[in-house]
Each structure stands twice: as C-alpha cells, then as structure tokens.
N, C-alpha and C positions, 0 to 999 in steps of 0.2 A: 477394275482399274479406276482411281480416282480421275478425271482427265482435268488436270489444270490451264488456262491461260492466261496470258499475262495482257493487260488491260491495253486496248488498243490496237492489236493484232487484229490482220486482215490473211487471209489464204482463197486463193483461187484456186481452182483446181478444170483444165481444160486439156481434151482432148484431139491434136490437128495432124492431118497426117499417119496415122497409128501409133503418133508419141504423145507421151503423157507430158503436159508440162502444170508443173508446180508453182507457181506466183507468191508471194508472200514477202511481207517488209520484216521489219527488225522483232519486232515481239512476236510475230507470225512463226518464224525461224527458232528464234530460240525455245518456242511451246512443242512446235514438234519435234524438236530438239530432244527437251524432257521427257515427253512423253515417247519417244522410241528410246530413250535411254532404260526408261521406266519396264518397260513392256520387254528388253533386252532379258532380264530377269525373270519374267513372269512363267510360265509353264508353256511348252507349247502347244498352239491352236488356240493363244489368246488373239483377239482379235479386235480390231476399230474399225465404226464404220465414221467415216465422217461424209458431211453432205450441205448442200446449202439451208436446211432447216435446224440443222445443231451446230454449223462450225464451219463452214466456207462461205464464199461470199455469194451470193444470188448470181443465179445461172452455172456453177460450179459443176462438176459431173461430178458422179459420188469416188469415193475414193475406199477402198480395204487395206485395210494394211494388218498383214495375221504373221505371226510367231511360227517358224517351222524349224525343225531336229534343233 
C-alpha cells in the first residue's frame, strides 16, 4: 500500500485508561482518512503499522490498524 500524507499533518496516538485516543489536526485527519478508505479495498489481513519513528508524533504508542472478512 502506497501510504500518502499530506504536508503538515501531525497524529498522536495515546493510550489512558484502556482507551485509545487518537489526536490529529486537519491534514492529520484527512491522511488517515485516505489511507483507510484506501486499505477498505485491499485484500484482507492487509495491514499498517504506524509509530512514532515512521508517522506519529514522538512518544505516540504504536498503532495497527489490519483489514478483516
């Protein structure tokens, strides 16, 4: 999967509580917008891992997000 974003986009990703909460402003939103719209289509048990070293902001917890039935 190609993973596109759009320039300026910031995503947190923390977990408090045993809930997950997702942070992200306007380019942040609509990249993972695309890319699950993207991935809606793909085969499933595709899968992304995003993390603070490729695509969330420092101290982020990692995040999976996979294609199922």
């Amino acid at each position: 999967m190609n993973i596109e974003w759009i320039n300026g986009f910031t995503i947190k990703v923390s977990v408090e509580n045993d809930e997950v909460i997702i942070s992200a402003n306007r380019e942040g939103l609509l990249s993972l917008a695309k890319q699950l719209s993207d991935m809606a289509e793909m085969d499933m048990g595709m899968h992304v891992h995003y993390d603070e070293y490729n695509s969330l902001e420092k101290g982020s917890a990692q995040l999976i997000i996979e294609k199922v039935e």
